[in-house]
Structures are given as structure tokens and as C-alpha cells.
Steps between C-alpha positions, in 0.01 A plus 500: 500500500799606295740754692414758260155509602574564835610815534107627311313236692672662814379832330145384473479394837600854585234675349249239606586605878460867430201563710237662245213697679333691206405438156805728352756290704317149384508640175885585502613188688302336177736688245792381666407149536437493097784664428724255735322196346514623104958537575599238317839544652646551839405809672803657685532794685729625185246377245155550657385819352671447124342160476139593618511845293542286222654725266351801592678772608272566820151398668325754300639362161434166617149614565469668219623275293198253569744277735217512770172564507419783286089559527392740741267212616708225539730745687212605727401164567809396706587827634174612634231406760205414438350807622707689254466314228152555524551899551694465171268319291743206496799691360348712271 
């Protein structure tokens, strides 16, 4: 493994630990595995959240901006149980 890839493959292995009990925190421990495995660079502590914005100015941008998932569906699919998926019609 090259030395650069260390210091995100450490990072993954973080976020893989971080005990997830509900579907919102499986669904946010998701995000931030993408997001560490799409850096093409390095992640530092200086670097993290300029690299992973990519671009954008802040999370809402990013979101905005079609940088992650944008329909209400998809959205409700990872963040919600199944119970409330169904009370929502699947994200309608």
C-alpha cells in the first residue's frame, strides 16, 4: 500500500468501527465511507473537508449541487428504516 494511502485507509477503518445502531447512523457512516474512498488524494486533518466538499463552498452546495444523492428516494432509502420508508411511500 503506498504511504499516501495510509493515512484514508486508516480513515476508513475509523468509520467502519463507528458503532451504527439505526438506519440514519448506517446511512451516514455510508456517506463518509464514499466520500473517503472517491479522495483521490491524501486526506489530512488540514485537507479533509476542502477535498471531500469538492469545490463547493459547504455541505448544502455540495448537496445541492448534485454531488450526492439528490432524489428524495434515493435519499430515503439509506437514511430511513424500513418502517419509515414505508410511512413515506418510499421517499415520496
Amino acid at each position: 500500500m503506498k504511504a499516501e494511502n495510509q493515512s484514508n485507509q486508516a480513515l476508513l477503518e475509523t468509520i467502519a468501527k463507528i458503532p451504527a445502531t439505526g438506519a440514519w447512523q448506517r446511512g451516514v457512516n455510508l456517506y463518509a465511507l464514499e466520500l473517503v474512498e472517491q479522495a483521490e488524494t491524501p486526506l489530512t486533518t488540514e485537507s479533509l473537508r476542502k477535498t471531500l466538499l469538492n469545490g463547493a463552498q459547504d455541505w448544502h452546495q455540495y448537496s445541492e449541487g448534485g454531488c450526492a444523492l439528490i432524489w428524495d428516494a434515493d435519499i430515503a432509502e439509506r437514511l430511513c428504516s424500513p418502517s419509515e420508508l414505508k410511512r413515506k411511500r418510499g421517499g415520496e
